[in-house]
Structures are given as C-alpha cells and as structure tokens.
DSSP file (Angstrom, degrees, kcal/mol; ACC not computed):
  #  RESIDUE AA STRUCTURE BP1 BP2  ACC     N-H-->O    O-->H-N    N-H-->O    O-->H-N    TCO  KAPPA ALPHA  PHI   PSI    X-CA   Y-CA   Z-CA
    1    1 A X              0   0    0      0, 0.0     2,-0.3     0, 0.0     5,-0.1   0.000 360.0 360.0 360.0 137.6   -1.7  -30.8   67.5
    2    2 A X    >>  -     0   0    0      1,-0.1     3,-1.7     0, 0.0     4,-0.6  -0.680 360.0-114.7 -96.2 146.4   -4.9  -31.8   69.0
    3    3 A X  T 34 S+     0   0    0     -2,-0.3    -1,-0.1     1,-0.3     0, 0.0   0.485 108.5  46.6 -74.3   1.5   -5.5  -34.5   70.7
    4    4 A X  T 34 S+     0   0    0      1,-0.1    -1,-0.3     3,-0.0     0, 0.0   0.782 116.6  45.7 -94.3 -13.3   -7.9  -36.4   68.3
    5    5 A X  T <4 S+     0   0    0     -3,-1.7     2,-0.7     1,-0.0    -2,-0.2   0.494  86.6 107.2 -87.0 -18.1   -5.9  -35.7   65.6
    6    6 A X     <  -     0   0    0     -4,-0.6    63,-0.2     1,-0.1     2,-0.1  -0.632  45.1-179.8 -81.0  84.1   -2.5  -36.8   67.6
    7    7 A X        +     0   0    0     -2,-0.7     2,-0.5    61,-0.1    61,-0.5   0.059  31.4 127.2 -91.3  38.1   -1.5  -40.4   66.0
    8    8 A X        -     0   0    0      1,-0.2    28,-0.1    60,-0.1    58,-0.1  -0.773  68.9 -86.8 -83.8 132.3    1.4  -41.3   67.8
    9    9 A X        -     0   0    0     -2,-0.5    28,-0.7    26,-0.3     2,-0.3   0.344  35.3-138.6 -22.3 153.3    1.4  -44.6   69.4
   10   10 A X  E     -aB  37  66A   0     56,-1.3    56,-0.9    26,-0.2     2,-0.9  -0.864   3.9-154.7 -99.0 137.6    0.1  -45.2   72.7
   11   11 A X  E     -aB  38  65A   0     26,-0.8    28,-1.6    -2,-0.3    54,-0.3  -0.982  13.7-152.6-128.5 132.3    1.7  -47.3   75.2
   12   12 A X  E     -aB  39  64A   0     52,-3.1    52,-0.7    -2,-0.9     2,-0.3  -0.576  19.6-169.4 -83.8 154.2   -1.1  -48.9   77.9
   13   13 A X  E     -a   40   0A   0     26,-1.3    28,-1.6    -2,-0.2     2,-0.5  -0.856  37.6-114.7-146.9 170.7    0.6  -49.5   81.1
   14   14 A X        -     0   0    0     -2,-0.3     3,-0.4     3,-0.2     7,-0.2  -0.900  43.3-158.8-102.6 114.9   -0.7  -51.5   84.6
   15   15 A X  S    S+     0   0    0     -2,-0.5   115,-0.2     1,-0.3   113,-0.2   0.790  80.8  54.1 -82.5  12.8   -0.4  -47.9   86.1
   16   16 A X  S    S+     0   0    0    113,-0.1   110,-1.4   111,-0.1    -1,-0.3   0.829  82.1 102.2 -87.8 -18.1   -0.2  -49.5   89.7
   17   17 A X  B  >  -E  125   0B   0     -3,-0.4     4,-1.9   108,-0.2   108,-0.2  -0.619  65.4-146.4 -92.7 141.3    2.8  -52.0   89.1
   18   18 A X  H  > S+     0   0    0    106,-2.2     4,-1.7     1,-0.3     5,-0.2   0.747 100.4  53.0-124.1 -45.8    5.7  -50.7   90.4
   19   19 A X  H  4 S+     0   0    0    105,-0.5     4,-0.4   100,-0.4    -1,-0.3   0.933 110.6  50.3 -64.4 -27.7    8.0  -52.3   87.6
   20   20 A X  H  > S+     0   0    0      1,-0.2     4,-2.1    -3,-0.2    -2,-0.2   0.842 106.9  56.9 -75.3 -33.0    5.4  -50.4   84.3
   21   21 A X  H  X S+     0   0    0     -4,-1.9     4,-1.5     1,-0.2    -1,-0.2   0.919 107.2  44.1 -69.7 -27.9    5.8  -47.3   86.2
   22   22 A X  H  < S+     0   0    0     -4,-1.7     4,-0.3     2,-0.2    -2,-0.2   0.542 113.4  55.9 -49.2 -27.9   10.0  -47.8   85.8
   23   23 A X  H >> S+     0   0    0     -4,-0.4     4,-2.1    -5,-0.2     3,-1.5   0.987 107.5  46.8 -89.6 -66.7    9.2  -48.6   82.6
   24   24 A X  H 3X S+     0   0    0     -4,-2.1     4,-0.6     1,-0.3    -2,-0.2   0.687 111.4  43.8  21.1 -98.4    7.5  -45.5   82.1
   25   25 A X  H 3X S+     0   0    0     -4,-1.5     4,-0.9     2,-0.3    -1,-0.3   0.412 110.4  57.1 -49.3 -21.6    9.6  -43.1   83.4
   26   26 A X  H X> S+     0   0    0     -3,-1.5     3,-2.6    -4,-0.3     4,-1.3   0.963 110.0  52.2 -90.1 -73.1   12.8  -44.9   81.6
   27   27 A X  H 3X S+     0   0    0     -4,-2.1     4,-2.0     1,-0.3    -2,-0.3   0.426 107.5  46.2 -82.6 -26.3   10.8  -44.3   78.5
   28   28 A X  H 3< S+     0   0    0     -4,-0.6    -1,-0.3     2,-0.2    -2,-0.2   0.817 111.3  54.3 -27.8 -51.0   10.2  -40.7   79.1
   29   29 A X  H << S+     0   0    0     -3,-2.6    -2,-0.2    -4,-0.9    -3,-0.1   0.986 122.1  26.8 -46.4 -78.0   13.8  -40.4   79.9
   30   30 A X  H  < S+     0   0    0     -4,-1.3     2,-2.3     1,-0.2    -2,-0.2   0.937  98.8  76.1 -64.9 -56.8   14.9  -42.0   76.5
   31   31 A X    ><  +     0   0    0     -4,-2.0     3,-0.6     1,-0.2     5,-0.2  -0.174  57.0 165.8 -90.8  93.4   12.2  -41.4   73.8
   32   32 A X  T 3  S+     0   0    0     -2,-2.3    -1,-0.2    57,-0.3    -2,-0.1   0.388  73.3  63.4 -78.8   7.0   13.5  -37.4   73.5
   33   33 A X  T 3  S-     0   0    0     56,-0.2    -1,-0.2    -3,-0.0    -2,-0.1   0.691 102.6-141.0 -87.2 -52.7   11.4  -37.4   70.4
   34   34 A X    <   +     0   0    0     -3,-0.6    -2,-0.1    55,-0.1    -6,-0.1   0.849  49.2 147.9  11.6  80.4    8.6  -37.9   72.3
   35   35 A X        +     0   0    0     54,-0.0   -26,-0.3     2,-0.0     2,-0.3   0.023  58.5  66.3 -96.3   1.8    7.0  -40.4   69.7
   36   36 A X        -     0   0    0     -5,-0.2     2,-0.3    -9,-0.1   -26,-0.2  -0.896  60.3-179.1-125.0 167.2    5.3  -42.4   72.4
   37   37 A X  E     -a   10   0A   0    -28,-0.7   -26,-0.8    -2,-0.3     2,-0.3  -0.815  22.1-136.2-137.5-170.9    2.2  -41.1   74.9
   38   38 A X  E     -ac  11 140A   0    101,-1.4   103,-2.9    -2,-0.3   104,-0.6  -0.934  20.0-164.5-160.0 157.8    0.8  -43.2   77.4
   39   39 A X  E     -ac  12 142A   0    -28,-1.6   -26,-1.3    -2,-0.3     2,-0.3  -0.949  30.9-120.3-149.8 116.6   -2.5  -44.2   78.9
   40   40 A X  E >   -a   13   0A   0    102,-5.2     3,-0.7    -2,-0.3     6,-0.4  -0.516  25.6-129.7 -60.1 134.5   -2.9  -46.2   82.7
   41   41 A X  T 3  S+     0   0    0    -28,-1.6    -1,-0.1    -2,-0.3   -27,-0.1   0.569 112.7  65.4 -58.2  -8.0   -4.8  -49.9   81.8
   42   42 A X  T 3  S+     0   0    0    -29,-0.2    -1,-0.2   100,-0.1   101,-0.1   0.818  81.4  95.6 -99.0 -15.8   -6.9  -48.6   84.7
   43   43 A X  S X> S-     0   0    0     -3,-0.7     3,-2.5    99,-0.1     4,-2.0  -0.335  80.6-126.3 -61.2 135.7   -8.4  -45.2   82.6
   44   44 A X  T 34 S+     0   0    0      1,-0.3     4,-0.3     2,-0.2    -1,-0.1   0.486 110.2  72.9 -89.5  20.4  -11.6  -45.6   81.1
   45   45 A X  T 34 S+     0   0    0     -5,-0.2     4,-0.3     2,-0.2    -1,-0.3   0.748 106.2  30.5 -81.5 -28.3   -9.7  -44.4   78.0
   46   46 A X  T X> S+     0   0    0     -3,-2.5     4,-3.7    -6,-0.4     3,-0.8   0.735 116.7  72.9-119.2 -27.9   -7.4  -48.1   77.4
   47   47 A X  H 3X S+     0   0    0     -4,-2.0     4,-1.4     1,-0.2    -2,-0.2   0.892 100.9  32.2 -22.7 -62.3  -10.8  -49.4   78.9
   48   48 A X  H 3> S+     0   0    0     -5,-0.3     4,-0.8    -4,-0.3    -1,-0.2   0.677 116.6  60.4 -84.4 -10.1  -12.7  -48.8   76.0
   49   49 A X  H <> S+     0   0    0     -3,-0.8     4,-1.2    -4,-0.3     3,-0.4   0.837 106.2  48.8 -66.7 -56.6   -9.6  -49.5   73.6
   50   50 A X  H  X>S+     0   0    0     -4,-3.7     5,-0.9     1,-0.3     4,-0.6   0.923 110.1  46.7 -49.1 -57.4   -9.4  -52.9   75.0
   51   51 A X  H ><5S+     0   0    0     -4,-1.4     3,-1.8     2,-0.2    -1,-0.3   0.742 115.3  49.1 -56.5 -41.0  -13.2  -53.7   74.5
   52   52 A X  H 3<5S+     0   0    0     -4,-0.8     2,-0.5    -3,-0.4    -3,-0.2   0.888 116.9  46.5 -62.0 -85.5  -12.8  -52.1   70.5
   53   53 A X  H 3<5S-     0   0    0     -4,-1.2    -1,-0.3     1,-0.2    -2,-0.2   0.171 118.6-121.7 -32.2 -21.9   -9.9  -54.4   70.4
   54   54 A X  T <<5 +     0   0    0     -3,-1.8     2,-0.3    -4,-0.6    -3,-0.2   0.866  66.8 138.8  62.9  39.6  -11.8  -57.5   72.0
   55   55 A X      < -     0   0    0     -5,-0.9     2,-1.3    -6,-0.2    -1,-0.3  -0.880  68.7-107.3-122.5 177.0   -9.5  -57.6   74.6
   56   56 A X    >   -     0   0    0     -2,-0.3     3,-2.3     1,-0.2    -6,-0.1  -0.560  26.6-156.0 -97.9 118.0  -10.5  -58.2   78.1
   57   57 A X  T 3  S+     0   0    0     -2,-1.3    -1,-0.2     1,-0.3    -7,-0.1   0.787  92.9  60.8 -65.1 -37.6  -10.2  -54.4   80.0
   58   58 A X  T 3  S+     0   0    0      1,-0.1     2,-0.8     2,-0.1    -1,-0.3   0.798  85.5  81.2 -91.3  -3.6   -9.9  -56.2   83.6
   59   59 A X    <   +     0   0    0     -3,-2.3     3,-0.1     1,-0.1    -1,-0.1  -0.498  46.1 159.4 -83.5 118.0   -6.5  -58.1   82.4
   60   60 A X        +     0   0    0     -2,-0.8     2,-1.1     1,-0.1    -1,-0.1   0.483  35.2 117.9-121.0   0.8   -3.9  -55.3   83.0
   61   61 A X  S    S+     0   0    0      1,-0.1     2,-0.4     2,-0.1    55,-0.1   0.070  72.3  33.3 -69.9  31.5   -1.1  -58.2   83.2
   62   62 A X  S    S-     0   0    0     -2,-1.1    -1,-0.1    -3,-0.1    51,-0.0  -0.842  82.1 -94.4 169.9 163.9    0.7  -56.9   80.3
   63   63 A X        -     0   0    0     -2,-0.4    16,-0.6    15,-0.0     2,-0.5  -0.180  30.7-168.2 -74.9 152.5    1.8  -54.1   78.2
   64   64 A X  E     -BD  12  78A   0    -52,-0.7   -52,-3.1    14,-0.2     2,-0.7  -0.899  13.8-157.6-148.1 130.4    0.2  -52.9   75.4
   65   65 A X  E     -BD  11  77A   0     12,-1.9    12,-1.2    -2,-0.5     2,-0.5  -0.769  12.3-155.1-117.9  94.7    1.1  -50.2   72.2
   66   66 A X  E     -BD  10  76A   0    -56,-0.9   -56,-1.3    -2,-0.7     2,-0.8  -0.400  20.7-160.3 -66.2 110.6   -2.0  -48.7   70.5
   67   67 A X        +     0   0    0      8,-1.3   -59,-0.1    -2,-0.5     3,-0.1  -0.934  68.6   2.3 -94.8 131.2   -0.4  -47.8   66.8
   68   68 A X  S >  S-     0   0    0     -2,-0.8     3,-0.7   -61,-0.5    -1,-0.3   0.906  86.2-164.3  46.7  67.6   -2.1  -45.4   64.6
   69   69 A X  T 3   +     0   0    0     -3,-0.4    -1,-0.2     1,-0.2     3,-0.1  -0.588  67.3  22.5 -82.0 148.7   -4.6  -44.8   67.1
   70   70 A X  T 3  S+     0   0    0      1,-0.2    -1,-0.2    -2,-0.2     2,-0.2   0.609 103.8  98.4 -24.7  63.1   -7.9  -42.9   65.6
   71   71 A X  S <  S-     0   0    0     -3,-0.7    -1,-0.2     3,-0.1     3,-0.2  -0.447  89.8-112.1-119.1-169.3   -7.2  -44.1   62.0
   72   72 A X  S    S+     0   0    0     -2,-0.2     3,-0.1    -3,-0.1    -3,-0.1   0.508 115.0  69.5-111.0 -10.1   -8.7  -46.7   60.6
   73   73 A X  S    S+     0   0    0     -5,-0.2     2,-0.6     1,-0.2    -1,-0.1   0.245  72.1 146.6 -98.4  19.4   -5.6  -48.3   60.6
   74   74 A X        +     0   0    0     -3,-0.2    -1,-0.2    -8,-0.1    -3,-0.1  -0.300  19.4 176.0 -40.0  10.1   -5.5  -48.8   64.5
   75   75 A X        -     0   0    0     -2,-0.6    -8,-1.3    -9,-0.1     2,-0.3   0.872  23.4-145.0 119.2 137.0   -3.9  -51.7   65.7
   76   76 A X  E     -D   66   0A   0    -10,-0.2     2,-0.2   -23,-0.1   -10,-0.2  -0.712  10.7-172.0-148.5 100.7   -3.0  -53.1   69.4
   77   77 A X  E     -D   65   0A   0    -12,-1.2   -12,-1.9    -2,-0.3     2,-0.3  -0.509  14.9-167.2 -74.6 150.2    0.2  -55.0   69.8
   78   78 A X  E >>  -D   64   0A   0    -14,-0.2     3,-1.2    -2,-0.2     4,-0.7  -0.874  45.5  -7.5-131.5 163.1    0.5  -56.9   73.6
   79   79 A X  H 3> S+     0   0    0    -16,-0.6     4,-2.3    -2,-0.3     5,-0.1  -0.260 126.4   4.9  85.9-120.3    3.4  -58.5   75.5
   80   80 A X  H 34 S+     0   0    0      1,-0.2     4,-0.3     2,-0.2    -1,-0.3   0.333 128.8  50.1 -74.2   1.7    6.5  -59.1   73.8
   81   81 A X  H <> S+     0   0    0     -3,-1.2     4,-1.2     3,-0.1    -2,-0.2   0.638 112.6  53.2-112.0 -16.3    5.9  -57.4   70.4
   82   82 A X  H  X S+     0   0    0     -4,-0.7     4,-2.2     2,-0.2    -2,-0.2   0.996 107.0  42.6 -54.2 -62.8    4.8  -54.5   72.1
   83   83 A X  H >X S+     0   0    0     -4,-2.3     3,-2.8     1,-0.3     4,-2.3   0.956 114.4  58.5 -51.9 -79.1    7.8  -53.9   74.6
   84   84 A X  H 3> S+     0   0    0     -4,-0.3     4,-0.8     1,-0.3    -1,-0.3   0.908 109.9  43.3 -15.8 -75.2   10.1  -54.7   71.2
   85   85 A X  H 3< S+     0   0    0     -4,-1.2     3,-0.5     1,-0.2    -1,-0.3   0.877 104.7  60.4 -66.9 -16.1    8.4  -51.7   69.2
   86   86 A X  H X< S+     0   0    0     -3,-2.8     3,-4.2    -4,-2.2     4,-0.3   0.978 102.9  54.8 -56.7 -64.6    8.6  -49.6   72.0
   87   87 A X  H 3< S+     0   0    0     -4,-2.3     8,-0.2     1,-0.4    11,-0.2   0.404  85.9  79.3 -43.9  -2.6   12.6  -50.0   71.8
   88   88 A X  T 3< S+     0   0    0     -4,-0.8    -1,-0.4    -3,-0.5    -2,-0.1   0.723  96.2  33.9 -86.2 -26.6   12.2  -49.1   68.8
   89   89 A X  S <  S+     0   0    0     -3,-4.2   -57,-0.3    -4,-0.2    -2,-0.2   0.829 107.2  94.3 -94.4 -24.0   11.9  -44.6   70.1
   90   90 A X  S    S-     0   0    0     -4,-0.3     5,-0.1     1,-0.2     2,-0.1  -0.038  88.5 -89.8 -97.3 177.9   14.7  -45.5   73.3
   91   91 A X     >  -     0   0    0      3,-0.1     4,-1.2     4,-0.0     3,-0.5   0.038  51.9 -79.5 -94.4 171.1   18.2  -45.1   73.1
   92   92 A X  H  > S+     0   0    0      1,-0.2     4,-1.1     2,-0.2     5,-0.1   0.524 126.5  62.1 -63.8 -19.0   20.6  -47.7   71.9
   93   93 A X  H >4 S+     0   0    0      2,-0.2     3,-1.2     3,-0.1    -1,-0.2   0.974 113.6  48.9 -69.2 -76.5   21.2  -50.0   74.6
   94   94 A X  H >> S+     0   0    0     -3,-0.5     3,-1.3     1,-0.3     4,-0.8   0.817 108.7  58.2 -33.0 -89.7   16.6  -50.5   73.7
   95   95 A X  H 3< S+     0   0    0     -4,-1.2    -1,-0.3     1,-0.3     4,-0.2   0.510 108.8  40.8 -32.0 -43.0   17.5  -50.8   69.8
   96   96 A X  T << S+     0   0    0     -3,-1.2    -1,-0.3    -4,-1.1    -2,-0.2   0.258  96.6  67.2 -80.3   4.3   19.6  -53.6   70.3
   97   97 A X  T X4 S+     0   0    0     -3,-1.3     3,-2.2   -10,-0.2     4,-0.4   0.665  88.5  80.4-105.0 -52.1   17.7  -55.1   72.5
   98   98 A X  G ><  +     0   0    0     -4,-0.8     3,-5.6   -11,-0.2     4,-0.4   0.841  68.7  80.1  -6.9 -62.3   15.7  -55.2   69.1
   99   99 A X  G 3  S+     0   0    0      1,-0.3    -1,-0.2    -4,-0.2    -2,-0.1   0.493  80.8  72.7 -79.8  21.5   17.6  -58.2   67.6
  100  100 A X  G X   +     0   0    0     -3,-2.2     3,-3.3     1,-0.2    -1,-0.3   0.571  66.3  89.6 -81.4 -20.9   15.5  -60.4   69.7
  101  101 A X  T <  S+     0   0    0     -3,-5.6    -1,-0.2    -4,-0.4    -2,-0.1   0.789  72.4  68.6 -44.1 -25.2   12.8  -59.8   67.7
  102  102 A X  T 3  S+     0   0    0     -4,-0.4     2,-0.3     2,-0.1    -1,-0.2   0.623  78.9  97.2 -81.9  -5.1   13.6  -62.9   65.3
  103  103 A X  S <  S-     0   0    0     -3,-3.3    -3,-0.1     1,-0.1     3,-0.0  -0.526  94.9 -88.0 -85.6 149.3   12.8  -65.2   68.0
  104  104 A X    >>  -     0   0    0     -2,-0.3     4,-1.4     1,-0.1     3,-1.2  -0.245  27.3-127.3 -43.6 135.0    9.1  -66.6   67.9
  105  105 A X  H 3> S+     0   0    0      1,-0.2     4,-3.4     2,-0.2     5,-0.3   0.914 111.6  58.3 -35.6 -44.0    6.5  -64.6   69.5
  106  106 A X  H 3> S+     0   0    0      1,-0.2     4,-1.7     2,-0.2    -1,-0.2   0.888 114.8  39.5 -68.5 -18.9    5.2  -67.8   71.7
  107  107 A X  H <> S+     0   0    0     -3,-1.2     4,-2.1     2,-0.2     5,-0.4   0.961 117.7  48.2 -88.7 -48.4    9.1  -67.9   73.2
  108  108 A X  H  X S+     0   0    0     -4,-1.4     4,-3.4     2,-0.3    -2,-0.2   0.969 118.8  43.1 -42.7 -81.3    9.4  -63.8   73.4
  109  109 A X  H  X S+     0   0    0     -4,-3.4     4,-1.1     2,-0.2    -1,-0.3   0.730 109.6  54.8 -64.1 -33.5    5.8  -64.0   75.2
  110  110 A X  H >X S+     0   0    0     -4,-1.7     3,-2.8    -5,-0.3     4,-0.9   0.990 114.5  41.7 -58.2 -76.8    6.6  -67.0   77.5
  111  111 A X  H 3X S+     0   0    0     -4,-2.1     4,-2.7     1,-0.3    -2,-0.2   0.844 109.8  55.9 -34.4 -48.8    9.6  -65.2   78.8
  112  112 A X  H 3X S+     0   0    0     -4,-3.4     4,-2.7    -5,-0.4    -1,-0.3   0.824 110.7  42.1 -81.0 -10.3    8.0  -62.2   79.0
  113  113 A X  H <X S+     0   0    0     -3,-2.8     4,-2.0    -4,-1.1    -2,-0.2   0.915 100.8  69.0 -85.8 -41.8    4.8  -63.8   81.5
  114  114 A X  H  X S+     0   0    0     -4,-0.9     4,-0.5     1,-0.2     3,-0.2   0.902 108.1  32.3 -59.7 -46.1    7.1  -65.5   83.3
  115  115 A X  H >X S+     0   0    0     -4,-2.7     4,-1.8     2,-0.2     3,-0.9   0.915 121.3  49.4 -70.4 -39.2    8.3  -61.7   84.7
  116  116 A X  H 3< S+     0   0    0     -4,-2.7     4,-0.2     1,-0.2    -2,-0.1   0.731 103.0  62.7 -61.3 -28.1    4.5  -60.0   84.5
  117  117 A X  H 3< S+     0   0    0     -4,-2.0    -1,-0.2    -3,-0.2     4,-0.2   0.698 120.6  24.4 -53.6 -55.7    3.6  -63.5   86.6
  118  118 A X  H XX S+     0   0    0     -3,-0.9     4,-1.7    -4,-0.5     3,-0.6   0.656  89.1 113.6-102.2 -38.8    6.2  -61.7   89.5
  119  119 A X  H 3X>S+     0   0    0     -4,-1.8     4,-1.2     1,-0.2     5,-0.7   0.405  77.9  32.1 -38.0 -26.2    6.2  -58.5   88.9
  120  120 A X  H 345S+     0   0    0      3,-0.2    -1,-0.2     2,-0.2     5,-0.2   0.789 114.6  57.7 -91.6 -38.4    4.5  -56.8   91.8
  121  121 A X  H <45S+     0   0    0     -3,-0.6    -2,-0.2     1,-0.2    -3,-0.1   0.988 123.6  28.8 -64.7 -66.7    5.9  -59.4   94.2
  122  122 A X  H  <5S+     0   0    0     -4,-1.7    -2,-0.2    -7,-0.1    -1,-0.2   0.634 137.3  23.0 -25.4 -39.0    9.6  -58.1   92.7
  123  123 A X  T  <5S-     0   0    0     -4,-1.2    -3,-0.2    -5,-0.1     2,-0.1   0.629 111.5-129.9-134.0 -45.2    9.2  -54.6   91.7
  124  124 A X      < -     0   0    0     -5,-0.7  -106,-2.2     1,-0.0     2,-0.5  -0.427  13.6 -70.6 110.7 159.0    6.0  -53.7   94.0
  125  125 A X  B     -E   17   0B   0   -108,-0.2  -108,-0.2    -5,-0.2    -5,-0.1  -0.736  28.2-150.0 -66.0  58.8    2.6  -52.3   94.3
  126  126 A X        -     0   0    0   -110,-1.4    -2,-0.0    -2,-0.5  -109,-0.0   0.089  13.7-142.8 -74.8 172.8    1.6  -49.1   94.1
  127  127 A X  S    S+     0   0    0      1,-0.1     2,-0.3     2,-0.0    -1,-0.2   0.789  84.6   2.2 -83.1 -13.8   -1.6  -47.6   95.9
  128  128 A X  S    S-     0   0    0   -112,-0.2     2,-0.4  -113,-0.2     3,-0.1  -0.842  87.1 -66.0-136.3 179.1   -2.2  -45.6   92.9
  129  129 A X        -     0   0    0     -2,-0.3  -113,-0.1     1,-0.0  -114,-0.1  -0.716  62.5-102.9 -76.0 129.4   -1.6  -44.2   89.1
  130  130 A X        -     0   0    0     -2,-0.4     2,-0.1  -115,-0.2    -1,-0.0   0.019  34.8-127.8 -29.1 163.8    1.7  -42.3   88.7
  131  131 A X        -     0   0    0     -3,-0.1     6,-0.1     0, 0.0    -1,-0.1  -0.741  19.0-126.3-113.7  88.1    1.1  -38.7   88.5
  132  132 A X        -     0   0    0      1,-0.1     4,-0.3     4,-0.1     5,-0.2   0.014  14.2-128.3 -26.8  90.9    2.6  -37.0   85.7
  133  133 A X    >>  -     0   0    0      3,-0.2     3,-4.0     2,-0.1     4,-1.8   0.271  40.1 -99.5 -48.5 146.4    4.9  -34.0   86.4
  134  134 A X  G >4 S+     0   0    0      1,-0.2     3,-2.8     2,-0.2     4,-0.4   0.838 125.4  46.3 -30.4 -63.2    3.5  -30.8   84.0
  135  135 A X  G 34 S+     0   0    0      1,-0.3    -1,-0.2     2,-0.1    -2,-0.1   0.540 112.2  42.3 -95.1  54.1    6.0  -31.4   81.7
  136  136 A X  G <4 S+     0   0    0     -3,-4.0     3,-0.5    -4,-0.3    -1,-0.3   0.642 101.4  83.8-120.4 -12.3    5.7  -35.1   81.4
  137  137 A X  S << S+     0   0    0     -3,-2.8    -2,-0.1    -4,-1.8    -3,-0.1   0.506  81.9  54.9 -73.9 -29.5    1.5  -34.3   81.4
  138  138 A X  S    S+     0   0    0     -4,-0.4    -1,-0.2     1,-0.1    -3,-0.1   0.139 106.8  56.1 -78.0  -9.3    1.0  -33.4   77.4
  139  139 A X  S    S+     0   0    0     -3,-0.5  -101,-1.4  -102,-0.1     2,-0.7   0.607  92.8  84.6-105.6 -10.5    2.6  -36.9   76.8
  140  140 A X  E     -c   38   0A   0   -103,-0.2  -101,-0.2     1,-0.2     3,-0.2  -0.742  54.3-169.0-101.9 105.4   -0.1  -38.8   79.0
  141  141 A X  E    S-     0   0A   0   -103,-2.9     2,-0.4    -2,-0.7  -102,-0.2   0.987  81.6 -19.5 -34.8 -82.4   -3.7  -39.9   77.3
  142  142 A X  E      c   39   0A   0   -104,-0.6  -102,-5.2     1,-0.1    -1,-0.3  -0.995 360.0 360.0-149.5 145.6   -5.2  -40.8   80.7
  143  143 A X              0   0    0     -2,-0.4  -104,-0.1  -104,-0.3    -1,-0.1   0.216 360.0 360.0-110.2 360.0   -3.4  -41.5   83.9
C-alpha cells in the first residue's frame, strides 16, 4: 500500500517526552494489527496537519489521532478523545479503559492536562525523536 493512499489513523506524538515515547512503544507492542502509524509533533509532516487543522504546530502538549487522513473526510481528535480511540486497536486492559468514554470531554481533558502539565518533570526529556527500529519503521509517518 502506498503511502498516500495508506488511510489508517495517525497518532501525533510530543516525540521528545519521555512519557509519548512509552506510549508509543506500548502501542506498538499491543496494536498487532498494526492499524495505527505515527508521526513526531516535531516533523514538518504533523506540522503542516496542525496548520490544515487550525491547530497551533508549536503546542506539542498533547496527543493527537489524524483519522482518515488524505480523504476528504480527515479529521483530528486531541487530548482525551484521542488517547480513548487509540484504546480502541490495544489489548484489553486499553478497551476497557474505553468505558470512560461516557464521562464529559471537559472532565476527560481536565484530567488528562493535569498529567501533560507534569509530564516531562515525571516521565523525562528526551534530547531527541525516538528512532524507529526497521521493523517498527513502515509504521512511522515522520519521526
């Protein structure tokens, strides 16, 4: 499948934060489908999503899942409805994790700043973007 033609979600990451790169990697681990691909927030690929998107490319403080990405039906969920639709490809422990989904966004999204807010001081910095092992490399937009 070629890669313009390839409409599987996207998942945006902060590819320096120590906790999105965990994230990452767990979501490699679990989505054995491999029904999500990935792009670092610092690539001038999720750069030029945000701005289509009107969202602002230097705010990297939260996760983001590009859905039917070069359709016309493209779409960019952030924060907490992202992470939720992610759980949707992970393993069960993720799925269930799901039946939070009935709470309001604005409670879901508070919760979920309050960790993004911390994250580096918690989880750490890194000095770069991951690097994608080969076979982890066909699954990555832009690192």
């Amino acid at each position: 499948m070629s890669a313009e033609r390839d409409t599987r979600p996207i998942v945006l990451f902060d590819g320096v934060c120590g906790m999105c790169n965990a994230l990452v990697q767990n979501i490699l681990r679990h989505d054995t489908e491999g029904a999500l691909r990935f792009a670092s927030l610092q690539s001038s690929f999720a750069r030029e999503l945000m701005k289509k998107h009107g969202r602002d490319p230097d705010a990297i403080d939260t996760l983001y899942l590009v859905l039917d990405p070069g359709t016309e039906r493209e779409r960019l969920l952030w924060k907490s409805r992202a992470a939720l639709r992610v759980a949707r490809h992970m393993g069960l422990f993720y799925r269930i994790v799901r039946i939070f989904g009935f709470l309001p966004a604005g409670i879901l999204d508070f919760a979920y700043d309050v960790v993004a807010t911390h994250r580096y001081r918690i989880f750490g910095k890194k000095e770069s973007c991951m690097i994608p092992t080969t076979e982890q490399r066909a699954r990555f937009v832009a690192v």
